[in-house]
C-alpha positions as protocol buffer text, in pm:
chain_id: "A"
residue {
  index: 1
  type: UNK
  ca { x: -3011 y: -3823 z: -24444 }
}
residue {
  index: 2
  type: UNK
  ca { x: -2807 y: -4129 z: -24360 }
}
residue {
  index: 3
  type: UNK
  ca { x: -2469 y: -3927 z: -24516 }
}
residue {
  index: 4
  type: UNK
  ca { x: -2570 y: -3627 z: -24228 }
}
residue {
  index: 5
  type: UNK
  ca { x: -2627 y: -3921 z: -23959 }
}
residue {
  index: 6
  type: UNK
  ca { x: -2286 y: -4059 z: -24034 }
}
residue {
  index: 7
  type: UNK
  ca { x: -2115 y: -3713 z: -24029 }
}
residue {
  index: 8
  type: UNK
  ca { x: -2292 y: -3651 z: -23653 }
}
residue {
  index: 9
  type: UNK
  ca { x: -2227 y: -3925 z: -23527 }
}
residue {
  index: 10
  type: UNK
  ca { x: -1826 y: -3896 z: -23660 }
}
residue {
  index: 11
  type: UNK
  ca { x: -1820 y: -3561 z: -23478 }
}
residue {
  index: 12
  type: UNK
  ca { x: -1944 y: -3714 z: -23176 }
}
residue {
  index: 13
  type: UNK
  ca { x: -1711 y: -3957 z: -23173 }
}
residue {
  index: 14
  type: UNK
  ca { x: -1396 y: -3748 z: -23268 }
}
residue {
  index: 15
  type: UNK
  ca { x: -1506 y: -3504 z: -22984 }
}
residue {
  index: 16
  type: UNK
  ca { x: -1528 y: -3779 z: -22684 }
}
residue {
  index: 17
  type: UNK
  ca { x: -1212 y: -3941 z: -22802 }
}
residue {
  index: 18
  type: UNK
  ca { x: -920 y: -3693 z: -22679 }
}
residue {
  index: 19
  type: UNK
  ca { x: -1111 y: -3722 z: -22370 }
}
residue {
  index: 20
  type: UNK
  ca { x: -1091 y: -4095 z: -22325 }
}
residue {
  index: 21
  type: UNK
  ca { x: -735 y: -4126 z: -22457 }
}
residue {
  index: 22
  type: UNK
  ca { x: -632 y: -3904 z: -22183 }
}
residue {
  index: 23
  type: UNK
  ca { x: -750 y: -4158 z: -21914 }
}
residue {
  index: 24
  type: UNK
  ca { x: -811 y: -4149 z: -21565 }
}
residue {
  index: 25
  type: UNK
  ca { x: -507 y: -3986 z: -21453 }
}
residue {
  index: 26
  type: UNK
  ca { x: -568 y: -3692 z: -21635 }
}
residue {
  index: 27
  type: UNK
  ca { x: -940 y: -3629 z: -21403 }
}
residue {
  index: 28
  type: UNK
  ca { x: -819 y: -3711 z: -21088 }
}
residue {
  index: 29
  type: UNK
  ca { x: -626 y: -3572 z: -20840 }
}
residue {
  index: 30
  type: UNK
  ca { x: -243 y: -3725 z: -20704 }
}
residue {
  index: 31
  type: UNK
  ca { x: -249 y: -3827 z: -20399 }
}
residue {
  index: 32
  type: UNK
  ca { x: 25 y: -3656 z: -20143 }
}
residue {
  index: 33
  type: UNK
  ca { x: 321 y: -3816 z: -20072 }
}
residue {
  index: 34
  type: UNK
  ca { x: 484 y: -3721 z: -19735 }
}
residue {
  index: 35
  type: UNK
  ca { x: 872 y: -3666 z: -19722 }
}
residue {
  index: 36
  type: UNK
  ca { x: 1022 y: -3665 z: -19351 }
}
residue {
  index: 37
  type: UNK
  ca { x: 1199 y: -3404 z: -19213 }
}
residue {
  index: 38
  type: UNK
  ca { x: 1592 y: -3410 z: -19169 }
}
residue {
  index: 39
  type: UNK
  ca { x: 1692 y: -3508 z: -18895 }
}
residue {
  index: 40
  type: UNK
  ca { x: 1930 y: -3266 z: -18697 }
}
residue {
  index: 41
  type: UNK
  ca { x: 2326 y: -3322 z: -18749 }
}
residue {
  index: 42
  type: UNK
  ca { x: 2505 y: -3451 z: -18523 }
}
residue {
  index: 43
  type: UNK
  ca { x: 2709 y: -3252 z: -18256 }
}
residue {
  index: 44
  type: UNK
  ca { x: 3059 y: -3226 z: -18344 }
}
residue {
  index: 45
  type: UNK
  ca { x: 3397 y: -3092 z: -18136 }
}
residue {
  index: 46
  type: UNK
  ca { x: 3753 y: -3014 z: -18304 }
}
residue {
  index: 47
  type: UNK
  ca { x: 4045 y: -2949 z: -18084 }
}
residue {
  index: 48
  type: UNK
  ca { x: 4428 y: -2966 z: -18132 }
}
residue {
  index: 49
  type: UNK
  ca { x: 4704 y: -3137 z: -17855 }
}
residue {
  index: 50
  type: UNK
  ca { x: 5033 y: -3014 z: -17835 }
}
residue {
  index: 51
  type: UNK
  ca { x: 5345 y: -3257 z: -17738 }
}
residue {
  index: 52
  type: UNK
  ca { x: 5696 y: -3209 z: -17697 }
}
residue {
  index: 53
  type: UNK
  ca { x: 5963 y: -3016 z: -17482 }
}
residue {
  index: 54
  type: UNK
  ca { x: 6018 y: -2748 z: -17333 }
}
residue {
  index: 55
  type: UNK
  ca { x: 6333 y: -2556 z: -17133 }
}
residue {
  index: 56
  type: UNK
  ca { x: 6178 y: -2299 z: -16855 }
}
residue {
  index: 57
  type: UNK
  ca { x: 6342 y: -2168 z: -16552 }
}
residue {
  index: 58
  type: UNK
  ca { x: 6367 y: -2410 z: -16214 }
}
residue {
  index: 59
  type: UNK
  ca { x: 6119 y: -2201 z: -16003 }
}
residue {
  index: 60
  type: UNK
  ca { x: 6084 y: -1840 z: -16082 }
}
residue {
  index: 61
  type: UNK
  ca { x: 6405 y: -1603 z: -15994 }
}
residue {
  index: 62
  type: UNK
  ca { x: 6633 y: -1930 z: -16112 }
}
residue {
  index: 63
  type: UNK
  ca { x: 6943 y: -1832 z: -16308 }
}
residue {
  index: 64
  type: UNK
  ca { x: 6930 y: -2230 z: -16444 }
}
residue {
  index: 65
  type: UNK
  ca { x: 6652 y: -2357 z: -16662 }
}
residue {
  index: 66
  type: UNK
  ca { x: 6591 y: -2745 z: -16649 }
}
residue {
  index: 67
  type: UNK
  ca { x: 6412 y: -2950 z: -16954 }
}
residue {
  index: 68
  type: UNK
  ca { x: 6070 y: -3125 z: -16915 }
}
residue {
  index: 69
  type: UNK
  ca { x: 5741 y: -3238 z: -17105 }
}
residue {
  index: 70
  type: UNK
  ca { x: 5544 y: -2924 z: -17252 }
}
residue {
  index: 71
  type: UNK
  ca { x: 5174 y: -3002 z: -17341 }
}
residue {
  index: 72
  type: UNK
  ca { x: 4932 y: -2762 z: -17458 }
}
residue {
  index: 73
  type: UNK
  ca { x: 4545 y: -2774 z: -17571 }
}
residue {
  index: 74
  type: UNK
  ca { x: 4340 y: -2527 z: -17808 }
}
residue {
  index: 75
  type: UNK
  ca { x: 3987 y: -2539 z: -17860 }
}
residue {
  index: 76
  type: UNK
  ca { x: 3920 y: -2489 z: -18233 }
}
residue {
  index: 77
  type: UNK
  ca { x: 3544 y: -2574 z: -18291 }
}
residue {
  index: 78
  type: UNK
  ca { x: 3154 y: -2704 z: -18137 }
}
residue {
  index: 79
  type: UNK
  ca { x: 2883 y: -2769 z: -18326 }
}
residue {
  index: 80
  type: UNK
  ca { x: 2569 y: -2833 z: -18140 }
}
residue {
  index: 81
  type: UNK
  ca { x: 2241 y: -3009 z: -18263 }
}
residue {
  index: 82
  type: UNK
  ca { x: 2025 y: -2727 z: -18228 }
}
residue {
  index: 83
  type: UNK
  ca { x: 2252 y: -2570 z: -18541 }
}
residue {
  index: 84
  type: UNK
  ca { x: 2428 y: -2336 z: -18281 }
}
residue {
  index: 85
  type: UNK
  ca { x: 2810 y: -2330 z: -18306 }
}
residue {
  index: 86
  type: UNK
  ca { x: 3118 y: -2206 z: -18142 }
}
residue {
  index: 87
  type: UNK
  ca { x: 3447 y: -2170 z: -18249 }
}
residue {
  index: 88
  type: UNK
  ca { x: 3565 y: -2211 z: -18660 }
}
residue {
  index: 89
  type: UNK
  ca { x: 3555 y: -2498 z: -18861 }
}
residue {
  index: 90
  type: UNK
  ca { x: 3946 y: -2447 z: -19009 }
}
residue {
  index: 91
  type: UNK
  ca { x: 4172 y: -2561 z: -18732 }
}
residue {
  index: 92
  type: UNK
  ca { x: 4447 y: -2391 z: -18873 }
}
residue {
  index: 93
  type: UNK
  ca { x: 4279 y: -2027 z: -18941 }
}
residue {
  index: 94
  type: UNK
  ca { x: 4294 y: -1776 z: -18600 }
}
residue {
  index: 95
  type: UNK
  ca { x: 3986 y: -1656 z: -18471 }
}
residue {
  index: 96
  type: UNK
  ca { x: 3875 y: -1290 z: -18616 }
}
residue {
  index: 97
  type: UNK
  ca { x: 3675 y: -1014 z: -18395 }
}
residue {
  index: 98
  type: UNK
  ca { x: 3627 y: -1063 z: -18075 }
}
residue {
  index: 99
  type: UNK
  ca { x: 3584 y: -1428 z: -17868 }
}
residue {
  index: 100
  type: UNK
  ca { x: 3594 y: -1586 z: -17519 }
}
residue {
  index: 101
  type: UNK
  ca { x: 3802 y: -1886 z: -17399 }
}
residue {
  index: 102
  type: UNK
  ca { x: 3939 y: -2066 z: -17139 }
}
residue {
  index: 103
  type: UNK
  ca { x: 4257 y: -2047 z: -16946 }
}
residue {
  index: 104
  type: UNK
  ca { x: 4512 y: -2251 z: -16793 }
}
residue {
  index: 105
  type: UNK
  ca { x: 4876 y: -2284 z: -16672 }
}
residue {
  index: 106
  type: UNK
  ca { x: 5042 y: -2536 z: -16449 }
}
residue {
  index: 107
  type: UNK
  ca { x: 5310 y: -2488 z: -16196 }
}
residue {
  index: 108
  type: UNK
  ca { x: 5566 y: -2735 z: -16068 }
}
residue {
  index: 109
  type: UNK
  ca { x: 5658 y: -2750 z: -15739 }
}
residue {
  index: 110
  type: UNK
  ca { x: 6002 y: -2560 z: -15534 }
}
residue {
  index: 111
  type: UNK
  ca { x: 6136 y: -2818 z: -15360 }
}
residue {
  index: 112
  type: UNK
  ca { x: 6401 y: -2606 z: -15143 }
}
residue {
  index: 113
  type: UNK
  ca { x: 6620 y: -2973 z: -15088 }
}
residue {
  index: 114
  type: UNK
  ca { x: 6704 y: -2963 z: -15466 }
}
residue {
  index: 115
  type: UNK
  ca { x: 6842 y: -2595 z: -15419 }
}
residue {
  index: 116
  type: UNK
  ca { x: 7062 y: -2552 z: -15218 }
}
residue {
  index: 117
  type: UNK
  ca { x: 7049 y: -2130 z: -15287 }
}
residue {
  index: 118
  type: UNK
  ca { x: 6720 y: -2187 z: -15139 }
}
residue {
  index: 119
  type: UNK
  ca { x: 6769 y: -2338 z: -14782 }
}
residue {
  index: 120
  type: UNK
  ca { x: 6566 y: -2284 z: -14548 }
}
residue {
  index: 121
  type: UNK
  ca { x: 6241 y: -2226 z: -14724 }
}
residue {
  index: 122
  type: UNK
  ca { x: 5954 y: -2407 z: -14757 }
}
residue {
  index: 123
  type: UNK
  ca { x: 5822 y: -2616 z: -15006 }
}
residue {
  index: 124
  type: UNK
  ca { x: 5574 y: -2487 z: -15280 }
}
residue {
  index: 125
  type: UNK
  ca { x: 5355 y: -2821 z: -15424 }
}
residue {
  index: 126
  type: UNK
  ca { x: 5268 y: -2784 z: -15735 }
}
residue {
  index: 127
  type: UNK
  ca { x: 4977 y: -2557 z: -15887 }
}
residue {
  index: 128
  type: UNK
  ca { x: 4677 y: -2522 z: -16128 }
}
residue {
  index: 129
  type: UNK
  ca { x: 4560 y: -2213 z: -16281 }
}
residue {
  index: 130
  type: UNK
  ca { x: 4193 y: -2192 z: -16455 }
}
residue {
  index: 131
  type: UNK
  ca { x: 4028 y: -1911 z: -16572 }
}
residue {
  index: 132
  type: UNK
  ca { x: 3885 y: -1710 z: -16849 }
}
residue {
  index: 133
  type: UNK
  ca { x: 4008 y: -1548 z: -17161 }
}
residue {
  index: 134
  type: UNK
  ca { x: 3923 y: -1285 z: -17361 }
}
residue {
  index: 135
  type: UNK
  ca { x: 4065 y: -1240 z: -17799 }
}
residue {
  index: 136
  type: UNK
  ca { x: 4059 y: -969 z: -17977 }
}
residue {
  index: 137
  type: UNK
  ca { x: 4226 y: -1095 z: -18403 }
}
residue {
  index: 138
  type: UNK
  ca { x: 4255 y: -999 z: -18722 }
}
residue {
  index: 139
  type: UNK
  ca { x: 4429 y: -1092 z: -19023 }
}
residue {
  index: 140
  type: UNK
  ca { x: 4793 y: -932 z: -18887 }
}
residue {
  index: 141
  type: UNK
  ca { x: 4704 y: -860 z: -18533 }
}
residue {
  index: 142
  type: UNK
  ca { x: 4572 y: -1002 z: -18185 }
}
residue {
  index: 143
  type: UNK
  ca { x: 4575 y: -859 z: -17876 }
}
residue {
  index: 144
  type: UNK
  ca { x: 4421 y: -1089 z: -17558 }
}
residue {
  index: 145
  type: UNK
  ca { x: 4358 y: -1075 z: -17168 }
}
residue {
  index: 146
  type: UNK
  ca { x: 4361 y: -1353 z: -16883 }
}
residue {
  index: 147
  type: UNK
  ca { x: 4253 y: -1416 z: -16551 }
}
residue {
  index: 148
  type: UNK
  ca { x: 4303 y: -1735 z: -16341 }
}
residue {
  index: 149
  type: UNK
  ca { x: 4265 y: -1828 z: -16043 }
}
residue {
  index: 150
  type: UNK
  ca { x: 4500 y: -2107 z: -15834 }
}
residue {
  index: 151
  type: UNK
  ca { x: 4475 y: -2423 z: -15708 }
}
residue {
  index: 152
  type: UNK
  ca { x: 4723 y: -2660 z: -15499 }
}
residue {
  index: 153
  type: UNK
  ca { x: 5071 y: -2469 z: -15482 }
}
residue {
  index: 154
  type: UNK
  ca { x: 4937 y: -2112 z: -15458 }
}
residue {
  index: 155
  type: UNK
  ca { x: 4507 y: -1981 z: -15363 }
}
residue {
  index: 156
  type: UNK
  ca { x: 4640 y: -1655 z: -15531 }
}
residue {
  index: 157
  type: UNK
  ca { x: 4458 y: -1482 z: -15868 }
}
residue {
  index: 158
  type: UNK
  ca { x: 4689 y: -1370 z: -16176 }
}
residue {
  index: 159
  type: UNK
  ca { x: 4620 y: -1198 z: -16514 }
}
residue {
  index: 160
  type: UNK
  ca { x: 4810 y: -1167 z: -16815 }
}
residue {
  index: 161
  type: UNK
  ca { x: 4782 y: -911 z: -17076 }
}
residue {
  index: 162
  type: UNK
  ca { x: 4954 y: -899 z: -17470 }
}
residue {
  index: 163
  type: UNK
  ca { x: 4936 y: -866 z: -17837 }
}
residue {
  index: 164
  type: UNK
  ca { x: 5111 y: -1010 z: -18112 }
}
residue {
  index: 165
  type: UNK
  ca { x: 5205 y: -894 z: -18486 }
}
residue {
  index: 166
  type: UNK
  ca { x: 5161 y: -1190 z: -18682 }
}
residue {
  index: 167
  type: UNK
  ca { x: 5336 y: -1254 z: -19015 }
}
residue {
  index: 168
  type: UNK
  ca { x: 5252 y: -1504 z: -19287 }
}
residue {
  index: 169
  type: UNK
  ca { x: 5521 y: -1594 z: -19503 }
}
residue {
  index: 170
  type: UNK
  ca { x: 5352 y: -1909 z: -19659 }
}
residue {
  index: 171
  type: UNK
  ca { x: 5004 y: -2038 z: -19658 }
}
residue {
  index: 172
  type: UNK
  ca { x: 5134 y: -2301 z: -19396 }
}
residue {
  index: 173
  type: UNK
  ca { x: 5359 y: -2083 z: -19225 }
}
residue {
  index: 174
  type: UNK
  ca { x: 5256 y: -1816 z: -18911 }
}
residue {
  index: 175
  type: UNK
  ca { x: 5499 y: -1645 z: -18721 }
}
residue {
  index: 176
  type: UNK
  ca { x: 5372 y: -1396 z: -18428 }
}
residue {
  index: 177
  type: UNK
  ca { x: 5602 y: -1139 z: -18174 }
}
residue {
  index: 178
  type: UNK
  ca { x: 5458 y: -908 z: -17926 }
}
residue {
  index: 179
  type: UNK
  ca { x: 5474 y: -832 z: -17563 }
}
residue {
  index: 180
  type: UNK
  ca { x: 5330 y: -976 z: -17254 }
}
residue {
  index: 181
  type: UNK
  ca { x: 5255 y: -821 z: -16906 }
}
residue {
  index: 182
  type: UNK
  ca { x: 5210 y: -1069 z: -16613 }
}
residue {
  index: 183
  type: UNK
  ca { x: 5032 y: -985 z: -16279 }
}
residue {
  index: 184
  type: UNK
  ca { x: 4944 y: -1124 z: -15977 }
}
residue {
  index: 185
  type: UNK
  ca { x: 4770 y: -1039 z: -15634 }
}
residue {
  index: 186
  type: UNK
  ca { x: 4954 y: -1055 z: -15282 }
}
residue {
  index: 187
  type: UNK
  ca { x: 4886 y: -1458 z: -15194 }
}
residue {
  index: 188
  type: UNK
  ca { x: 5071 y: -1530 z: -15530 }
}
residue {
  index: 189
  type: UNK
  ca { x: 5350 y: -1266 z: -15478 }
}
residue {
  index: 190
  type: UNK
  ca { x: 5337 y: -1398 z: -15113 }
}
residue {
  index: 191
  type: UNK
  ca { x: 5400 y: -1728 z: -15226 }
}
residue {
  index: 192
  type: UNK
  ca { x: 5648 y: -1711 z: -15482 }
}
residue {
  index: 193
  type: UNK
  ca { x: 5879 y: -1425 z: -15405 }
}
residue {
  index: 194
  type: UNK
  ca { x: 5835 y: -1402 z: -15007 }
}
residue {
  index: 195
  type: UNK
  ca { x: 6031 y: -1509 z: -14728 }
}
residue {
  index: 196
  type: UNK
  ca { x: 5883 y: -1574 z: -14361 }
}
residue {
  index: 197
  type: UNK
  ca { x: 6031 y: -1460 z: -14056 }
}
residue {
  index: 198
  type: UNK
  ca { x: 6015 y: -1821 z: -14005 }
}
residue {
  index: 199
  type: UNK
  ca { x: 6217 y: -1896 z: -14300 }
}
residue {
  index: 200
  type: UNK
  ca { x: 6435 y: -1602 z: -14272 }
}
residue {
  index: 201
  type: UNK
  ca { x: 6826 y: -1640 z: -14270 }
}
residue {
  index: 202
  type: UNK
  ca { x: 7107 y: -1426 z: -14326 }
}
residue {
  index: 203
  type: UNK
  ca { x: 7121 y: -1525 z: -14748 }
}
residue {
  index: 204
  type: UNK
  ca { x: 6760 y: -1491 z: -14726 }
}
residue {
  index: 205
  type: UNK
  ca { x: 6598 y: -1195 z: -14517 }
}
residue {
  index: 206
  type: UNK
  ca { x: 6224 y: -1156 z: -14459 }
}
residue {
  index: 207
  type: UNK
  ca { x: 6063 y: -1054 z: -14720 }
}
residue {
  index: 208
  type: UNK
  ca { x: 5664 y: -971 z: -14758 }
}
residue {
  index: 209
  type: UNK
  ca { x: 5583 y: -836 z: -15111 }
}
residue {
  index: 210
  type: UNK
  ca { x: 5281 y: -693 z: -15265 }
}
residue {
  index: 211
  type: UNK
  ca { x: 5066 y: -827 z: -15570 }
}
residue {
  index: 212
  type: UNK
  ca { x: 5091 y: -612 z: -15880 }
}
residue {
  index: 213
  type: UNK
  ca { x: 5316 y: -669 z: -16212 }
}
residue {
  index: 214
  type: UNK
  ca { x: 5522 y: -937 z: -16154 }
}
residue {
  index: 215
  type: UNK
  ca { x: 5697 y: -932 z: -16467 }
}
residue {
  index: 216
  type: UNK
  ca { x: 5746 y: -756 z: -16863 }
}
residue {
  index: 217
  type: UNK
  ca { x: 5870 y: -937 z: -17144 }
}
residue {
  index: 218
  type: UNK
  ca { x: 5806 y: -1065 z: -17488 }
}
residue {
  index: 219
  type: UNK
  ca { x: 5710 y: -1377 z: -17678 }
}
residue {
  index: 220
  type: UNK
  ca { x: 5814 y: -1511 z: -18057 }
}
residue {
  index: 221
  type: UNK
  ca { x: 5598 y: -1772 z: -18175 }
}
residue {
  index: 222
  type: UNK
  ca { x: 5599 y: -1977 z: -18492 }
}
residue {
  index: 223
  type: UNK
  ca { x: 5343 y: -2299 z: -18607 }
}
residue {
  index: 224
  type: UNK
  ca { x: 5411 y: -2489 z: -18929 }
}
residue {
  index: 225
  type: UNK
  ca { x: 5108 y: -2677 z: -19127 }
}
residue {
  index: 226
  type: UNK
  ca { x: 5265 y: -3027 z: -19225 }
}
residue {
  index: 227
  type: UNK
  ca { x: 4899 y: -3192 z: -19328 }
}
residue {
  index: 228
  type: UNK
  ca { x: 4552 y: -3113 z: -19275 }
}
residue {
  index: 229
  type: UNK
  ca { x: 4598 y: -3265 z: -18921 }
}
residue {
  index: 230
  type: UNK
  ca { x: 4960 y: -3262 z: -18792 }
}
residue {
  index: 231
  type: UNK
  ca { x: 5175 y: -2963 z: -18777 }
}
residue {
  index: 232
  type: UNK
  ca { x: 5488 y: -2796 z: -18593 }
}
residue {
  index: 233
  type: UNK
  ca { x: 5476 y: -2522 z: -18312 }
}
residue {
  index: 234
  type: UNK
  ca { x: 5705 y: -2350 z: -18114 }
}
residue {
  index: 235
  type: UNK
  ca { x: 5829 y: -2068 z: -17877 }
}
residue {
  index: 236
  type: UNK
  ca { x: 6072 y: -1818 z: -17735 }
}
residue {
  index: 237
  type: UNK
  ca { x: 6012 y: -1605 z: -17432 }
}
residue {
  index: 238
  type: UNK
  ca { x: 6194 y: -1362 z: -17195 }
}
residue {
  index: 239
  type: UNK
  ca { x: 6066 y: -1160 z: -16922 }
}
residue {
  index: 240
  type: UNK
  ca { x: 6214 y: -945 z: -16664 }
}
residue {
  index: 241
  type: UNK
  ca { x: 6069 y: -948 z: -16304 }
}
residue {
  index: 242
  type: UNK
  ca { x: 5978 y: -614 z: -16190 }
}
residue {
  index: 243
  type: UNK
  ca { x: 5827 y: -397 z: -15875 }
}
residue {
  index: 244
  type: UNK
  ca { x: 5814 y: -596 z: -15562 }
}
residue {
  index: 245
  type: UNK
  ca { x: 5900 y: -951 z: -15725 }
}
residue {
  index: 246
  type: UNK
  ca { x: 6253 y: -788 z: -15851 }
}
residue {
  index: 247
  type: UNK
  ca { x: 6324 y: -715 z: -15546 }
}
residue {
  index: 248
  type: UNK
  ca { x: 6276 y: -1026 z: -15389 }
}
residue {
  index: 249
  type: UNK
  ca { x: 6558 y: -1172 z: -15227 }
}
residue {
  index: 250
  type: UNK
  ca { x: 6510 y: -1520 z: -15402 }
}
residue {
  index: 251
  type: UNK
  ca { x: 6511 y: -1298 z: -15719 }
}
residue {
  index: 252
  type: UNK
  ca { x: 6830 y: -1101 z: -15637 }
}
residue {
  index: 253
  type: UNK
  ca { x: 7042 y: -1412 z: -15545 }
}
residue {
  index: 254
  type: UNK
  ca { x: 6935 y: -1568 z: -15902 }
}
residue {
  index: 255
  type: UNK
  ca { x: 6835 y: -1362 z: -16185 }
}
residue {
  index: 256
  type: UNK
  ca { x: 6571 y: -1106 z: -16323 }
}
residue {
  index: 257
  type: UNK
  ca { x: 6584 y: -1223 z: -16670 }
}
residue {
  index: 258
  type: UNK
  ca { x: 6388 y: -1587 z: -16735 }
}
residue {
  index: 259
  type: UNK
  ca { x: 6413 y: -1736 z: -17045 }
}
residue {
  index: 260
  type: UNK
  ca { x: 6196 y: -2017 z: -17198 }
}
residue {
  index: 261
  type: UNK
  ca { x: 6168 y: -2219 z: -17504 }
}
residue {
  index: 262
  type: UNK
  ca { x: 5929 y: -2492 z: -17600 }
}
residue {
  index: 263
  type: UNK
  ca { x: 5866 y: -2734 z: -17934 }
}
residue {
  index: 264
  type: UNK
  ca { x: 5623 y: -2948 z: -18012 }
}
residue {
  index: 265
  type: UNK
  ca { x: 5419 y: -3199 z: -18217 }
}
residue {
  index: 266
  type: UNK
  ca { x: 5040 y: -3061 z: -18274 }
}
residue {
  index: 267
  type: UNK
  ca { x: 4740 y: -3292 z: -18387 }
}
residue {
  index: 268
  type: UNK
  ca { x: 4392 y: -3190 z: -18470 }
}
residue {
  index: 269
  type: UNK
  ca { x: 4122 y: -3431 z: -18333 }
}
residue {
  index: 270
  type: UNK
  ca { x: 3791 y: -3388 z: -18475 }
}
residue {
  index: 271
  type: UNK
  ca { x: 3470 y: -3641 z: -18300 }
}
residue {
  index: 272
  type: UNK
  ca { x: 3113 y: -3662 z: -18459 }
}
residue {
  index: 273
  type: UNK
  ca { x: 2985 y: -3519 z: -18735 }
}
């Protein structure tokens, strides 16, 4: 009797005992442990600056080119902190499909007392051009459209048209040719290429053009990547006026053909993140 008391109770006790080796952690619930959110990232903008030089004619219809600062800007990339963003992250990579830009050229101004070809016309102050742009890329082609519209000099709207082939010899090197068309409306051709009554003389008969193409010609381009931030870029162009603006009298005592080169420094600048 005792022997099968003993053996009971041993049972009883070998039973209960995984239970009460396991402890309380094994019959209760965790508790939850809250983990916060991220929080958004922070907006971020890349854009390269171009520096350096650049030959182009004196005012346009100028047989003599003078030299001057060339500077140029190129939106690369926007990140915004709603995770929407614009643009690509490579500064050195082109754009493919199809984006949306801005535009802009400046103008110096004709100061007739510097030419003396040009006597008796007024002075043209200098000018701003904004507008919009449209790309079309891919790997070995682009093809793009522009409208502005000016500001000081001339109140006139022009558009340019082109495409390029583009060629990469190296991973760091790009090279790019293609055409360009260049148009512009009567107050630019007005402003540019005519000639008052007022102004009129016997070098220099009135003259009152019409908007349309103002000129054809063609652009070679090449950009060299030195680091991850600096690199080289330049450019040769030549157009030929044409339609009304050939025929200007400004254009006829100086030259169709306009030739331009620039070279310059470019930096990438990259803020936030």
């Amino acid at each position: 009797m005792l022997t099968r008391l003993a053996l009971v109770s041993a049972l009883a006790f070998g039973t209960a005992l995984p239970a009460y080796a396991a402890g309380p952690s094994d019959t209760t619930s965790q508790s939850a442990v809250m983990v916060p959110a991220p929080a958004p990232a922070a907006p971020r903008l890349m854009f390269t600056l171009r520096g350096g030089v650049a030959s182009t004619p004196e005012y346009f219809g100028s047989e003599d080119n003078a030299i001057g600062p060339d500077f140029g800007f190129t939106f690369n990339y926007l990140s915004l902190r709603n995770g929407r963003t614009f643009g690509n992250p490579d500064p050195w990579a082109d754009s493919m499909g199809l984006t949306f830009g801005g535009s802009f050229r400046y103008i110096g101004e004709r100061k007739t007392d510097d030419f003396s070809e040009l006597a008796g016309l007024e002075d043209i102050d200098a000018a701003l051009e904004l507008g919009v742009s449209v790309r079309y890329g891919t790997e070995n082609f682009a093809a793009f459209g522009e409208v502005r519209r000016g500001f000081g000099g001339h109140e006139g709207w022009v558009g340019e048209v082109g495409a390029d082939a583009i060629l990469r010899p190296t991973d760091r090197l790009r090279l790019s040719l293609g055409p360009r068309l260049f148009f512009g409306d009567d107050t630019y051709s007005d402003t540019y290429f005519g000639i008052t009554p007022a102004e009129s003389s016997a070098a220099l008969p009135a003259y009152d053009p019409d908007g349309g193409m103002v000129s054809a010609g063609v652009e070679f381009g090449a950009r060299y990547q030195i680091n991850d931030v600096w690199g080289l870029e330049g450019a040769v162009t030549w157009e030929k006026f044409t339609d009304d603006a050939a025929d200007s009298p400004i254009v006829e005592q100086g030259s169709e053909d306009q030739w331009g080169l620039r070279f310059g420094v470019t930096r990438v600048f990259s803020i936030g993140g």
